[in-house]
N, C-alpha and C positions, 0 to 999 in steps of 0.2 A: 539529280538525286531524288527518289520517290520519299512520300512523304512516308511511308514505313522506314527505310532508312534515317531518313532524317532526321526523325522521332526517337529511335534509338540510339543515334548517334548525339543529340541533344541528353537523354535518360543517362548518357557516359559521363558528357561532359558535367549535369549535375551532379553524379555520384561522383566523379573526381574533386568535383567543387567542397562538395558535403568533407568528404577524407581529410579535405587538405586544411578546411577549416579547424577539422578536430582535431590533426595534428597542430596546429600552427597555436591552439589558446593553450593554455597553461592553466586553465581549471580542470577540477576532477569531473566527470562523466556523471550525474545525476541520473541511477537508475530507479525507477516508480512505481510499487508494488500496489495493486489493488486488493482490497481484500471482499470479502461477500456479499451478494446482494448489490455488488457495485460491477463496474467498467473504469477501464482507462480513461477514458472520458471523465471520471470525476476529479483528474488530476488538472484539467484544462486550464483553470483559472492561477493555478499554479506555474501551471506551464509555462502563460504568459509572460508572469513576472522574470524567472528564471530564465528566460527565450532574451527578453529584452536586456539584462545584465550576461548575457556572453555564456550561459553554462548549456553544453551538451547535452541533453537530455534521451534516455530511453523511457520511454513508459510504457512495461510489459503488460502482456495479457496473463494473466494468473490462469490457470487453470483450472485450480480450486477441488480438485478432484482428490487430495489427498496432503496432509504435511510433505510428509518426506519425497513423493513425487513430485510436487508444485517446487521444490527447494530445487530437487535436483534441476528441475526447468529451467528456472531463474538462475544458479547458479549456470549453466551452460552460456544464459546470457553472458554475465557477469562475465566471466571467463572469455568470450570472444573480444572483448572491448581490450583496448591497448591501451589504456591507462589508467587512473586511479577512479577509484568510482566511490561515490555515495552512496549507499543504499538506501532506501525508504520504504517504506509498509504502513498500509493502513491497516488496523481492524485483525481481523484475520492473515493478511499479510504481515503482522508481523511477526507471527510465527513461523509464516514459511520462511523472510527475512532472518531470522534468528540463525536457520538454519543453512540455507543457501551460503552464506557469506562463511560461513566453515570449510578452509583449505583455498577461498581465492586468496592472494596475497597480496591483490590490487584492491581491497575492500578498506576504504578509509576510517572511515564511519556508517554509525548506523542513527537512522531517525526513522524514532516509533510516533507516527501520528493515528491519535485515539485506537492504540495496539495494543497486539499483546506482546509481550517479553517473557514467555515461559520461560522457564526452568526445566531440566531433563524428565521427561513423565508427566509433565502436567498436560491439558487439556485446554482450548478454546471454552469449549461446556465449565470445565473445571475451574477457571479460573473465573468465568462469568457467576459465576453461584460462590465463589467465597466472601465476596460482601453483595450485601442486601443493596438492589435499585434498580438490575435488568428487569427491563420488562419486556424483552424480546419473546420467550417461548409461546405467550396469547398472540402475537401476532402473525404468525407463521401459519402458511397456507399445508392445507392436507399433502403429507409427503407425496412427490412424484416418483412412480418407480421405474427401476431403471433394468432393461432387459439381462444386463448384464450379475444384476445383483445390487443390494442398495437404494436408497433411495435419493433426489435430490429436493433442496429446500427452499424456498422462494420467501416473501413477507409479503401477505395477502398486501393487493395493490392498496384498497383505499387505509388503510391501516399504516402503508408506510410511511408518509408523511411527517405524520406525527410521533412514530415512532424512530424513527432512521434520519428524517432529514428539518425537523418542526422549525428550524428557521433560515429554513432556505424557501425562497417564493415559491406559493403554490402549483405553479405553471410548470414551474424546474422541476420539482419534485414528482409532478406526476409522470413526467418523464424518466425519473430516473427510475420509479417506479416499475415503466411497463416497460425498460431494457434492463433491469436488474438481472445479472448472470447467476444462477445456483451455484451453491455450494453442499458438496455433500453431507451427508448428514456423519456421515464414518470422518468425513475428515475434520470435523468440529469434537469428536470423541478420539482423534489417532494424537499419543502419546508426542510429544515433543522430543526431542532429541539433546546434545550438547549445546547449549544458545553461545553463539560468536561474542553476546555480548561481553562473557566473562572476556573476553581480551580484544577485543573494539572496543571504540568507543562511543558511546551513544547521548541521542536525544530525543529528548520527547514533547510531546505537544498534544494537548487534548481539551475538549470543553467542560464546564461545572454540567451540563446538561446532557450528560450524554446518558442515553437509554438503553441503549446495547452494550457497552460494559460498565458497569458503575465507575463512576470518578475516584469513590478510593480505591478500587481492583488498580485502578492506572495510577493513581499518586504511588501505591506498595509497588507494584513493577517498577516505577520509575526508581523511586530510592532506591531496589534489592540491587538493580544493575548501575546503578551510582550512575548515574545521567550525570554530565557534563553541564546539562541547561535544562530546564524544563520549564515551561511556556502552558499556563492555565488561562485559557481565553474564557469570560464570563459570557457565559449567557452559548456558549456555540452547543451543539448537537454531535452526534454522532459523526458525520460528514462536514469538521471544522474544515478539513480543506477548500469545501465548496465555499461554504458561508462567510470563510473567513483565511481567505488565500496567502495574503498580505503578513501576516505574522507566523503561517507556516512556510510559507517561500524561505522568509525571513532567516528561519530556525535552519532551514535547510543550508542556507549557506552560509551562516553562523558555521557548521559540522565543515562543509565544503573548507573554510578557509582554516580549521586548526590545523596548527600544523602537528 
């Protein structure tokens, strides 16, 4: 057998492995929505936890190019998986999250970590500006434009730190920094839709310190859609997943295990 062969015939037997283990657990399927200025990648430490307790895991790549496009993505995910899924969304994902999870019937739960929970018509923009404490719009680098029409948005590198991630190590964050993926600027202004939440059920999880949406914009989401549990970690940032893995894991599979 050449080692081409071999190689593929070894890539079989791990995807058959992969299959059979997802068939064979009896948890729901952990899918991990990123939201802006971020990567799947920020779900890592997460991941860990959830990886070592038995749950499935997808962690998608957002697209971030628009609400109701980035939804329908995700929901295509959602939709290919064979069985019960969790949803999750950070930030800006949880708007697409809101949405996405509208007409799968495999969608257990949903868990907004430091998200938004819109309502039909509101705004990413819109909801960051109903209570006073973002201070996102000073840090944002000169729009990039895009040939197609549009522009996209970045958060000027040495500014995001302190802005987006102020207690997560220096080191991390300048990392996360100089991979941070854009988000449209259209899709932080494009109008929300029906949110799944009114019939999910949801959780939420965010820090006293976050900077990119004020803590009471997220305590009023949390209440409006009657959270199941909501989890205020002191002292975390916008990016509580990274800085503080362990009680959003947590939260997560809290959702996972209602029945």
């Amino acid at each position: 057998m050449n080692k081409l062969l071999a190689a593929i015939v070894m890539a079989g037997i791990l995807s058959s492995g992969l299959q059979a283990h997802a068939q064979q657990t009896d948890k729901p399927t952990i899918v991990l929505v990123h939201g802006a200025f971020a990567d799947a990648s920020s779900w890592n430490r997460v991941i860990k936890i959830l990886q070592k307790d038995g749950y499935p895991i997808v962690a998608a790549a957002n697209p971030l190019r628009g609400v109701a496009s980035d939804a329908q993505y995700i929901g295509n995910i959602v939709s290919s998986i064979k069985s019960p899924v969790v949803l999750v969304g950070h930030s800006y994902g949880g708007s697409v999250v809101s949405s996405a999870a509208n007409g799968r019937d495999n969608v257990k739960a949903l868990v907004y970590v430091s998200a938004f929970a819109p309502e039909a018509g509101e705004t990413a923009v819109g909801l960051s500006g109903k209570f006073p404490g973002s201070t996102l719009g000073p840090t944002l680098a000169p729009p990039v434009k895009l040939s197609g029409g549009g522009t996209d948005l970045y958060i000027q590198q040495h500014k995001f730190h302190d802005q987006f991630a102020a207690d997560v190590l220096g080191a991390d964050a300048r990392l996360m920094a100089v991979t941070q993926r854009p988000v449209t600027e259209s899709a932080l202004n494009e109008a929300a839709g029906d949110p799944a939440w009114k019939h999910i059920s949801s959780w939420f999880v965010y820090g006293d310190k976050d900077k990119n949406i004020p803590p009471p914009a997220l305590a009023f989401m949390a209440e409006r859609a009657h959270a199941r549990q909501t989890v205020v970690v002191k002292g975390a940032s916008h990016v509580v997943m990274v800085s503080h893995p362990e009680p959003v894991a947590r939260l997560i599979e809290s959702a996972a295990a209602q029945k």
